[in-house]
C-alpha positions in Angstrom: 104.2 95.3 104.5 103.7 91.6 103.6 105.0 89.0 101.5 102.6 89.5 99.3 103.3 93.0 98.7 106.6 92.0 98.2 105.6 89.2 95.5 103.5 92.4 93.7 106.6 94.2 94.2 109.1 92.2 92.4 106.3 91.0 89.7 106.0 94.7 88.5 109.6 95.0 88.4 110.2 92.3 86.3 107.5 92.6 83.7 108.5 96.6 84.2 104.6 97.2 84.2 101.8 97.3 86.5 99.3 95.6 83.4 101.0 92.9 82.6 101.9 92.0 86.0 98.5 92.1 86.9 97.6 89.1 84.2 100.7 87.5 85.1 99.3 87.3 88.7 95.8 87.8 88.0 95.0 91.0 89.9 93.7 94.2 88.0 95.8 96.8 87.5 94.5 99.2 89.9 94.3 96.1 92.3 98.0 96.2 91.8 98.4 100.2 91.8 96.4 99.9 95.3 98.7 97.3 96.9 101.9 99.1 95.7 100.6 102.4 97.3 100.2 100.9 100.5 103.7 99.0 100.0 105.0 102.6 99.4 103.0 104.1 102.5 104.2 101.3 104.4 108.3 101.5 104.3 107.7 105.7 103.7 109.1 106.2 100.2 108.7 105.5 96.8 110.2 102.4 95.0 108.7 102.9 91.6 108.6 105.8 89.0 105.6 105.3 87.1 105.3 106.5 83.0 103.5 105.5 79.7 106.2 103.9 79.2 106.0 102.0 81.9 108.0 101.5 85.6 111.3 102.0 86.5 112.7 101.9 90.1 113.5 104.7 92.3 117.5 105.0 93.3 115.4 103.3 97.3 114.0 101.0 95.0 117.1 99.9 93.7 118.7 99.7 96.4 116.0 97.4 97.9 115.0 94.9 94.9 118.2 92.8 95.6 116.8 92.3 99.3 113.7 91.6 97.9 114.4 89.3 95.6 116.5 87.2 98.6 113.8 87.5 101.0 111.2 86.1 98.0 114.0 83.2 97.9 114.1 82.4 101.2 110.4 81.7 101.7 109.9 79.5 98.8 113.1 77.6 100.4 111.2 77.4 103.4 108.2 76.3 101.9 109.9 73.4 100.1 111.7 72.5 103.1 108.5 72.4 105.3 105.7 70.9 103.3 
């Protein structure tokens, strides 16, 4: 898992789908499908339900969003604070 998968992570939760994070980040969709998979196969669960409506999270997803989101913080504070 990287911070990058994390970043993927947290874009498709916000925009609560994998298309329009894509063009908010300018990946493809199944660029982004791919790097959630191996996000998923990494930590060994799922942290996305996936519909035509869209995404949701799992209840593990849930539960790790809020740690997501802070580790996400943390390294832009870093960056600012080193560059």
């Amino acid at each position: 898992m990287t911070l990058r998968h994390l970043e993927i992570f947290s874009a498709v939760c916000a925009q609560e789908s994998f298309t329009r994070a894509a063009e908010a980040l300018g990946y493809t969709q199944s660029g982004m499908t791919h790097m959630m998979n191996s996000l998923e196969r990494d930590i060994g669960f799922p942290v996305l339900l996936r519909g035509r409506a869209g995404v949701r999270l799992t209840p593990a997803g849930e539960r790790i969003y809020p740690l997501v989101r802070q580790v996400l913080s943390a390294s832009q504070a870093l960056d600012r604070e080193i560059t």
